[in-house]
C-alpha atoms as one frame of an Amber mdcrd trajectory, in Angstrom:
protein
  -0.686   3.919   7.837  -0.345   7.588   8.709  -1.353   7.819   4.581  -4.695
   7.425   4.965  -5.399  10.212   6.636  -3.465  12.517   3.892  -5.638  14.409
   1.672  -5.022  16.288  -1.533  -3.605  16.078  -4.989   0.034  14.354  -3.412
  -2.260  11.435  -1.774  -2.400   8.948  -4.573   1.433   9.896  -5.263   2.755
   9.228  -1.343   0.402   6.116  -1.487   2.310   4.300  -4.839   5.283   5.328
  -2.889   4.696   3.346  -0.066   2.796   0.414  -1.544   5.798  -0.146  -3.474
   8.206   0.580  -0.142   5.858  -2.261   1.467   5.953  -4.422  -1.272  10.242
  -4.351  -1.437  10.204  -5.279   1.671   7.399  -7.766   1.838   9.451  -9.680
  -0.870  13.221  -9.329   0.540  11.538 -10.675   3.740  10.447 -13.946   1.838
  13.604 -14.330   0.198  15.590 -14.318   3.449  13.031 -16.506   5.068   9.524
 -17.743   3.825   8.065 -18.252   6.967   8.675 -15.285   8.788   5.600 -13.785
  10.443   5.902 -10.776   9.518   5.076 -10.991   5.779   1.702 -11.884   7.066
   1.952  -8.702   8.596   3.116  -6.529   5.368   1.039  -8.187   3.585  -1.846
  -7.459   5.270  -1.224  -3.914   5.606  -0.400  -4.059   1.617  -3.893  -4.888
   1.172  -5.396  -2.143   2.790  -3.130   0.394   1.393  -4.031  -0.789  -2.317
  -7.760  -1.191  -1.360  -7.145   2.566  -0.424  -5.440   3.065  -4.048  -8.223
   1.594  -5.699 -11.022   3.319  -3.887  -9.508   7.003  -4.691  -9.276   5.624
  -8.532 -12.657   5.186  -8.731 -13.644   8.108  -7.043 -11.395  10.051  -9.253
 -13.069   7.753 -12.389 -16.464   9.067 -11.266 -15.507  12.843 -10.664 -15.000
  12.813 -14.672
């Protein structure tokens, strides 16, 4: 979560990156096992990380 305090033009960029990093391993986790706690646990930082995606789009939308 080190991500969130980046700033600058690379932010959005390193973000995608490891949203998608997250979500590869979020879903080889469930394959291997369903119930494993720790998809809870990727999943959950997931959300926050796209939450963060979604807020700098629309601050970006508004800047325009």
């Amino acid at each position: 979560m080190n991500l969130l305090k980046r700033s600058g033009g690379n932010f959005i960029n390193k973000l995608n990156e490891e949203i998608e990093i997250l979500r590869r391993k979020m879903y080889k986790k469930y394959e291997s096992d369903p119930r494993d706690p720790e998809i809870l646990l990727i999943s959950q930082t997931l959300d926050k990380l796209l939450n963060v995606l979604q807020s700098r789009r629309n601050k970006n939308d508004q800047s325009l």
